[in-house]
DRENDO-1510 file (C-alpha; in Angstrom, 1 decimal, always signed):
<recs>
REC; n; res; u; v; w
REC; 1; UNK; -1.5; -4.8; -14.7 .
REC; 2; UNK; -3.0; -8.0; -16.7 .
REC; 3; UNK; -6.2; -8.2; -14.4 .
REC; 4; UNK; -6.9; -4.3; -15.7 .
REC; 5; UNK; -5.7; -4.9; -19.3 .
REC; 6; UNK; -8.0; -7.6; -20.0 .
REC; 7; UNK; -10.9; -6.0; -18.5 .
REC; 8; UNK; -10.8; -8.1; -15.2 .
REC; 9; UNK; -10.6; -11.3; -17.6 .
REC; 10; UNK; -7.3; -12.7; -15.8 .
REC; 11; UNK; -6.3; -13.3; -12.4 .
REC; 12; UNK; -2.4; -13.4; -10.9 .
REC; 13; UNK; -3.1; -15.2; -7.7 .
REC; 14; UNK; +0.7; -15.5; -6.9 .
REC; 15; UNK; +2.5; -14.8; -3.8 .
REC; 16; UNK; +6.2; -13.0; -3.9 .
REC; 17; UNK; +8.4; -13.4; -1.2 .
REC; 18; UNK; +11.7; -12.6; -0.9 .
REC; 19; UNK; +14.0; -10.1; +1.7 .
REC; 20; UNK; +14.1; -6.6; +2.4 .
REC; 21; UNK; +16.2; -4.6; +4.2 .
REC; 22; UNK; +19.6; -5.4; +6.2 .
REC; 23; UNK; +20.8; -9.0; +7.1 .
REC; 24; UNK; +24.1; -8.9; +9.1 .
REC; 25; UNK; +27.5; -8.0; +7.5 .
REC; 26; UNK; +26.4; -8.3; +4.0 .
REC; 27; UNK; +27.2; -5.5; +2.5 .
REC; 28; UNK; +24.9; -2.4; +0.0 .
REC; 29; UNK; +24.4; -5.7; -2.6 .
REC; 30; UNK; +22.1; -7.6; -0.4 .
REC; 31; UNK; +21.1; -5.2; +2.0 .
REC; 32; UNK; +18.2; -2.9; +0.2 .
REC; 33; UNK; +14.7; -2.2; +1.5 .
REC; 34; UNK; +12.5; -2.6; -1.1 .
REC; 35; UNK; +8.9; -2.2; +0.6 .
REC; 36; UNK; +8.5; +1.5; -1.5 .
REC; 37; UNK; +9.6; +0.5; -4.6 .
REC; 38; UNK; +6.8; -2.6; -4.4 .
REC; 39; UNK; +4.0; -0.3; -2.7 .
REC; 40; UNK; +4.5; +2.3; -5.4 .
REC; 41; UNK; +2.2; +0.3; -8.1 .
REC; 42; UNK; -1.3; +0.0; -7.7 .
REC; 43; UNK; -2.4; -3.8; -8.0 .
REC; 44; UNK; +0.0; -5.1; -5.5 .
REC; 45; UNK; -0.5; -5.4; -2.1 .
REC; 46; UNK; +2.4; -5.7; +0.3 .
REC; 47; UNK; +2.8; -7.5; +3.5 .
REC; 48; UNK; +5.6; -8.2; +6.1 .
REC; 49; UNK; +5.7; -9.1; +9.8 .
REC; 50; UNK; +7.8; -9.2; +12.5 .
REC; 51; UNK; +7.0; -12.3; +14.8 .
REC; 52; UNK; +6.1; -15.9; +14.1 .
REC; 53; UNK; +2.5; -15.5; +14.5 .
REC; 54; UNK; +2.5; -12.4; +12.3 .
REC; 55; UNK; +4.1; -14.7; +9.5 .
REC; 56; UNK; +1.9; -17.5; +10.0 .
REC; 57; UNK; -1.3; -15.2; +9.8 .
REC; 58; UNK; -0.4; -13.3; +6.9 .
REC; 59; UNK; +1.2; -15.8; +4.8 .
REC; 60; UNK; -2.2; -17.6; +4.5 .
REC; 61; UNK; -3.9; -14.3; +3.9 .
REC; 62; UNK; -1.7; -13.7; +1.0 .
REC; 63; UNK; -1.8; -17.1; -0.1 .
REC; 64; UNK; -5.7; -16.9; +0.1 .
REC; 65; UNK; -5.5; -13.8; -2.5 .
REC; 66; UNK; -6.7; -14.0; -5.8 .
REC; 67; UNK; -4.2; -11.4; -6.6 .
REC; 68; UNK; -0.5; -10.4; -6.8 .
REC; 69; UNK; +1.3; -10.3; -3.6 .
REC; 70; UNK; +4.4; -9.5; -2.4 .
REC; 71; UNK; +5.5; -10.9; +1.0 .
REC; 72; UNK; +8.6; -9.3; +3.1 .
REC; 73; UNK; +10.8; -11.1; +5.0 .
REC; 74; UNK; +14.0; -10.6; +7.1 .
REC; 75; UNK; +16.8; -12.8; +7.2 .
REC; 76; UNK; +17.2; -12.2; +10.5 .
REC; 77; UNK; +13.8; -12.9; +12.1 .
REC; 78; UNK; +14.3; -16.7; +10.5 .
REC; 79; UNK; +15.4; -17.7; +13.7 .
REC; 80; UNK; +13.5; -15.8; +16.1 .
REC; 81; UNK; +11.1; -18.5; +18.0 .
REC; 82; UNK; +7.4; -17.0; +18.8 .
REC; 83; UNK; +4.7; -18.5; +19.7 .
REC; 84; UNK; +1.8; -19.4; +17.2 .
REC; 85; UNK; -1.8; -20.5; +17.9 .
REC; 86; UNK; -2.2; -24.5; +17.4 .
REC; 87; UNK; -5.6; -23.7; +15.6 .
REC; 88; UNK; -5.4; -21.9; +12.2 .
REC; 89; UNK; -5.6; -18.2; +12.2 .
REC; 90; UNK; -5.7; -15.7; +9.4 .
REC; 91; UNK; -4.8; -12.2; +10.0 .
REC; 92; UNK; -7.2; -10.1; +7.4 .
REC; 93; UNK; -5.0; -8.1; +4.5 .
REC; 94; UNK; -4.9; -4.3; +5.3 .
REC; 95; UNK; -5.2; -4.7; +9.1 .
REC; 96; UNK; -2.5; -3.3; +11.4 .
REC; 97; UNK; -1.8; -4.5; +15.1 .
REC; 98; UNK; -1.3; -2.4; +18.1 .
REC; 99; UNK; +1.3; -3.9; +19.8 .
REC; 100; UNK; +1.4; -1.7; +22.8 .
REC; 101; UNK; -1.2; +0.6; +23.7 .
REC; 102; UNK; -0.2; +4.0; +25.2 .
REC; 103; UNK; -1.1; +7.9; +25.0 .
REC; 104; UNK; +1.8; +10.0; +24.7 .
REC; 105; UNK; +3.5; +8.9; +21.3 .
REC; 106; UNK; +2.1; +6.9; +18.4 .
REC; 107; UNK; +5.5; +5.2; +17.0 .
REC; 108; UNK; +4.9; +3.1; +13.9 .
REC; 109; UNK; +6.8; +0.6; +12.4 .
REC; 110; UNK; +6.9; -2.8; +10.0 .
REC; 111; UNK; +9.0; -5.8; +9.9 .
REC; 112; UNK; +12.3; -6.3; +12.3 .
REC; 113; UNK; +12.2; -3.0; +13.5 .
REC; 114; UNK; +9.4; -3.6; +15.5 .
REC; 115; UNK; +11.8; -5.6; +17.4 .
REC; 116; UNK; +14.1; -1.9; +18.0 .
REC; 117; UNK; +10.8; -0.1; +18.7 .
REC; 118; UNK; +9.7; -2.5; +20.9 .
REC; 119; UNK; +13.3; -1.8; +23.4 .
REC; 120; UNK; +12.7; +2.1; +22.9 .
REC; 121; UNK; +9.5; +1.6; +23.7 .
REC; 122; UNK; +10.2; -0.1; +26.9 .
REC; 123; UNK; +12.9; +2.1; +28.0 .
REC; 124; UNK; +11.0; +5.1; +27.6 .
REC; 125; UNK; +8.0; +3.7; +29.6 .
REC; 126; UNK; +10.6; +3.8; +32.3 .
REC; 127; UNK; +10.9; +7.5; +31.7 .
REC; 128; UNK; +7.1; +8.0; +31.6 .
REC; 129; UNK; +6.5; +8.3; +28.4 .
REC; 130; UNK; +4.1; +5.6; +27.4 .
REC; 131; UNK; +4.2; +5.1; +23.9 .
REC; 132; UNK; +1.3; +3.7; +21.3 .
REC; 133; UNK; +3.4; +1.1; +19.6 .
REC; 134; UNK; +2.0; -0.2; +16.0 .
REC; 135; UNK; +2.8; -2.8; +13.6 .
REC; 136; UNK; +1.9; -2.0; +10.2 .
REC; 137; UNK; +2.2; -5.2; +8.4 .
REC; 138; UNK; +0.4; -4.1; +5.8 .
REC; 139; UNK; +2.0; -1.6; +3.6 .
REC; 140; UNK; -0.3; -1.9; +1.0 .
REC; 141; UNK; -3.0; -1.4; +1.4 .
REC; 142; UNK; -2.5; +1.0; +4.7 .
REC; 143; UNK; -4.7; +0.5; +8.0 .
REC; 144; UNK; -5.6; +4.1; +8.1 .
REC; 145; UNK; -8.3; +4.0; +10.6 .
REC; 146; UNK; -5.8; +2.2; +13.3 .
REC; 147; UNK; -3.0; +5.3; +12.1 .
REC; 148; UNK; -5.2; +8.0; +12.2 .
REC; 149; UNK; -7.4; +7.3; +15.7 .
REC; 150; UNK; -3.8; +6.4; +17.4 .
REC; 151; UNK; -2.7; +9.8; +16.0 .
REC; 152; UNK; -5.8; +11.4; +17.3 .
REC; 153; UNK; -5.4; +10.3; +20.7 .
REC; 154; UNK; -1.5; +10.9; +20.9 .
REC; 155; UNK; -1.2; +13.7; +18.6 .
REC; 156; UNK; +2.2; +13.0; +18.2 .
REC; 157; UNK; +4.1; +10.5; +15.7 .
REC; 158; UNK; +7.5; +8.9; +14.9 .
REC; 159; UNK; +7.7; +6.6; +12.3 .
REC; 160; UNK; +10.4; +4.1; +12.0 .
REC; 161; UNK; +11.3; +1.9; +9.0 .
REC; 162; UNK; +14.3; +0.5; +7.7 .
REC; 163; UNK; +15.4; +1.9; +3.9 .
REC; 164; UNK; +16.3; +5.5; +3.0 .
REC; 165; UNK; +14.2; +8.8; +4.3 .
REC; 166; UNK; +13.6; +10.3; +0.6 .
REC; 167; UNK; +10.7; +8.9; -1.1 .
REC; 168; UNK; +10.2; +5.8; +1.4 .
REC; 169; UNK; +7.0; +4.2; +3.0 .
REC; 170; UNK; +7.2; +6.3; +5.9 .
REC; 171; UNK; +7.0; +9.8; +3.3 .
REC; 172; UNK; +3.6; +8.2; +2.6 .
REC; 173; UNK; +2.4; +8.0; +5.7 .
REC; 174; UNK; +3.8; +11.0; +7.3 .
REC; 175; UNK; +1.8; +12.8; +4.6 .
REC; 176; UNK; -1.8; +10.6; +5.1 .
REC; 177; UNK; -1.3; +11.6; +8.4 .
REC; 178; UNK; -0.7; +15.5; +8.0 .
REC; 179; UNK; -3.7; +15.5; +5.9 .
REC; 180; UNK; -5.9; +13.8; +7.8 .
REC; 181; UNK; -4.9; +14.7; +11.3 .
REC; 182; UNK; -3.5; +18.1; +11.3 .
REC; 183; UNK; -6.2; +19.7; +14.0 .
REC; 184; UNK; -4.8; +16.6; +16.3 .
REC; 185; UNK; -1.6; +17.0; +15.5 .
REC; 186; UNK; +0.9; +18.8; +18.7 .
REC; 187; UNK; +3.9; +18.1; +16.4 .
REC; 188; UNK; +5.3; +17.4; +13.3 .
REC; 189; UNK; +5.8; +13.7; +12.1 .
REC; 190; UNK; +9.4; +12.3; +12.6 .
REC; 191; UNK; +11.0; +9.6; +10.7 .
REC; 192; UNK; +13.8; +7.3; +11.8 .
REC; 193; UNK; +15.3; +5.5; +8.5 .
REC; 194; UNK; +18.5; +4.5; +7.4 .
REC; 195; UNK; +21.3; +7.4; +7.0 .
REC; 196; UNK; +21.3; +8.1; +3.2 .
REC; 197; UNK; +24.5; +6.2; +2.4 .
REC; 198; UNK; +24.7; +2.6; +1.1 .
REC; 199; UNK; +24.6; -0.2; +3.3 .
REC; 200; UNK; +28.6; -0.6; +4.6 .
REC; 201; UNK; +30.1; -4.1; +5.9 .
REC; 202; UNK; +31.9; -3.5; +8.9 .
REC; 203; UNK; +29.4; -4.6; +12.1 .
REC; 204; UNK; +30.3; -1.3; +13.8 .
REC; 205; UNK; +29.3; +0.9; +10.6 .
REC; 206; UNK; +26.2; -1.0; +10.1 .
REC; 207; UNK; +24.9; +0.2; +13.7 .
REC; 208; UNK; +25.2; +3.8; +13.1 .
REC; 209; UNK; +23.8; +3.9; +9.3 .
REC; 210; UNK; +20.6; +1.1; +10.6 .
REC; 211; UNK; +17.9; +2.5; +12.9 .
REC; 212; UNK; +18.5; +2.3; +16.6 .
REC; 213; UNK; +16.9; +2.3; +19.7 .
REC; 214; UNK; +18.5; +5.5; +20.7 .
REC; 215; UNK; +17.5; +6.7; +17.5 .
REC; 216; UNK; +13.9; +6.1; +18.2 .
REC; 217; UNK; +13.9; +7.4; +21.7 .
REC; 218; UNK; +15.5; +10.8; +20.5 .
REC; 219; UNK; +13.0; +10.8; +18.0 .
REC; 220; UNK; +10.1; +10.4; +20.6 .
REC; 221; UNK; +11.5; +13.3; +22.7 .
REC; 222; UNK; +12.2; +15.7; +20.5 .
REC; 223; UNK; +8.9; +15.5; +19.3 .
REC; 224; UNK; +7.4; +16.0; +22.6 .
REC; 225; UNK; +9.2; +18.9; +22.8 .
REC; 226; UNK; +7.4; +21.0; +20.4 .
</recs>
């Protein structure tokens, strides 16, 4: 809020990071998705990835920014290997990726979850149900023109994020969607989240309250049932 208080006077170029979401057995303390609670204030842009060259891209980006931004990480991508271009590369603020074209479902997602869309995805090309699979990684600001012309050419969407279903990031863009896409749309937009209880500790627990890929796939098909 400084940079609009003083009338553009002062800057904040300073990069947040920190985690978000669910690490492995640690319980409701350190296990919140906080990606809505960040993208709710005007002024701050949020960014997260999924794979190494996603990190490397957008960290530079945000470092780059001459203001505040918060960067998302997951404890448990800190050991994923990927591979990352020897040359420097910048992925541009506000851009998403499509990580695997296709033209039955549009399935969006951000951060580690990629990683469960990515399985559903595959097992339901299997099926025959090829599946537009996007990585936000930008959650504010939003890609629309990458949401919207998937959406168009799909006209069905599942969205799939980690945190709770009431007032979360995928609310947003189910509702960007609706208005901007409703004479594409065959169905109505899905969301797979976590199950509204607080995070529990036991391994087993954790897998039913966390988004699955069996989760997504039933998502996928029931909305190709409509």
């Amino acid at each position: 809020k400084i940079y609009q208080m003083s009338g553009g006077q002062y800057h904040v170029p300073v990069v947040f990071r920190g985690p978000n979401g669910a690490a492995e057995n640690l319980g409701s303390q350190h296990s919140t998705a906080v990606d809505s609670l960040y993208a709710h204030f005007p002024g701050l842009k949020v960014l997260t990835y999924c794979d190494a060259a996603g990190a490397y891209g957008l960290l530079k980006a945000a470092i780059r920014e001459d203001t505040p931004v918060v960067f998302l990480e997951s404890e448990l991508t800190y050991g994923v290997k990927g591979e990352v271009a020897d040359e420097e590369h910048i992925i541009p603020i506000g851009q998403a990726h499509i990580r695997r074209p296709g033209s039955d479902v549009t399935l969006i997602s951000w951060g580690k979850q990629v990683f469960q869309c990515d399985q559903a995805a595959a097992a339901l090309a299997e099926q025959g149900v090829q599946v537009e699979l996007i990585d936000l990684r930008s959650l504010r600001p939003i890609d629309h023109e990458t949401i919207f012309r998937s959406v168009a050419k799909t006209g069905r969407c599942v969205v799939c994020h980690e945190g709770f279903l009431f007032a979360g990031v995928g609310a947003e863009i189910a509702a960007r969607i609706q208005e901007a896409c409703f004479d594409w749309l065959e169905a109505p937009v899905l969301r797979v989240t976590n199950r509204d209880v607080p995070q529990p500790y036991a391994s087993n627990l954790e897998k039913l309250v966390n988004p699955s890929p069996e989760r997504i796939i039933d998502a996928v098909h029931r909305t190709r049932q409509r």
